[in-house]
C-alpha positions, -999 to 999 in steps of 0.1 A, spaced: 35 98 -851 52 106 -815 89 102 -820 96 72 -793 130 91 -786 115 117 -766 94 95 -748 123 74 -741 142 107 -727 106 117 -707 99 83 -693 135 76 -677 136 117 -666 99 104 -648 114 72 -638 134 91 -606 116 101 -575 137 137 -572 131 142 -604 90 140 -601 100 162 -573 120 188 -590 91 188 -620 68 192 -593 80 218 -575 85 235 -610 50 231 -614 43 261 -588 67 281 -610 103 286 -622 132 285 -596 167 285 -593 190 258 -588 195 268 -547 161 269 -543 158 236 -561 185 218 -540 169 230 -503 147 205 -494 166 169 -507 196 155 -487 223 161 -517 248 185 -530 243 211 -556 262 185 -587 236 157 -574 206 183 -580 226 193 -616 224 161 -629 195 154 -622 181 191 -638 202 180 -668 187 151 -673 154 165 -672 165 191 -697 174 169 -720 140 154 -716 128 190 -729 111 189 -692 127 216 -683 138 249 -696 167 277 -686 159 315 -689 192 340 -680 187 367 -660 218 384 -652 234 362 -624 206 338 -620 194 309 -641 161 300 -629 146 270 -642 112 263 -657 88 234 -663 78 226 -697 49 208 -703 48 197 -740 67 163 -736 46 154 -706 14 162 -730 32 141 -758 38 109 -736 -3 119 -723 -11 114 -756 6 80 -762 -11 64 -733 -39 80 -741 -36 60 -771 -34 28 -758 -58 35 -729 -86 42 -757 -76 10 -775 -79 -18 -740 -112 6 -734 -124 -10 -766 -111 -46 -763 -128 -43 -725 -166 -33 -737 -162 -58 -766 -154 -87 -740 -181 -69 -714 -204 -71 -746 -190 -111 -748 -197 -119 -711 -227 -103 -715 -240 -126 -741 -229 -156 -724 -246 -148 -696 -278 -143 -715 -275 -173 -733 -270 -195 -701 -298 -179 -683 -316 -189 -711 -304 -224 -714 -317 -227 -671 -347 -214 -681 -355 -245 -703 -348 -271 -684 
């Protein structure tokens, strides 16, 4: 069972535009936090927050390197919340080829019912 806490923490992290950003940019490998801030119109604390947030998520990671503290996508609770709508996209798949399957028969059966008049 997915624990619905973390994908309360990933969806709202996903709800922000600069954050999508930030985890997008991450996605062509780990940065640092100057890097990060360069292309949005905001200071260096607006950019924190918003890397914090994403941390807390578990979206994100930190490594040390001497001065630097580049940060680091990690994908595991974006595959966790894949797998939860995943889920429920299986389920309406089902529930929409079962009424297909419905239509289908009504459609038949009043083709028929022209047929014999």
């Amino acid at each position: 069972m997915i624990a619905m806490d973390s994908l309360d923490f990933t969806f709202a992290a996903l709800s922000d535009p600069t954050r999508r950003a930030i985890l997008m940019r991450l996605a062509e490998g780990e940065t640092t936090v100057m890097e990060l801030a360069q292309p949005f119109n905001m200071s260096q604390p607006a950019i924190s927050r918003h890397l914090k947030v994403l941390e807390r998520a578990g979206l994100i990671s930190t490594a040390i390197r001497g001065q630097e503290r580049p940060r680091r996508l990690e994908t595991v609770p974006l595959k966790t919340a894949i797998d939860w709508m995943e889920s429920y996209r299986q389920m309406w798949e089902k529930r929409y080829q079962a009424l297909d399957g419905l239509l289908g028969e009504l459609q038949s059966m009043q083709t028929n019912g022209d047929k014999q008049k």
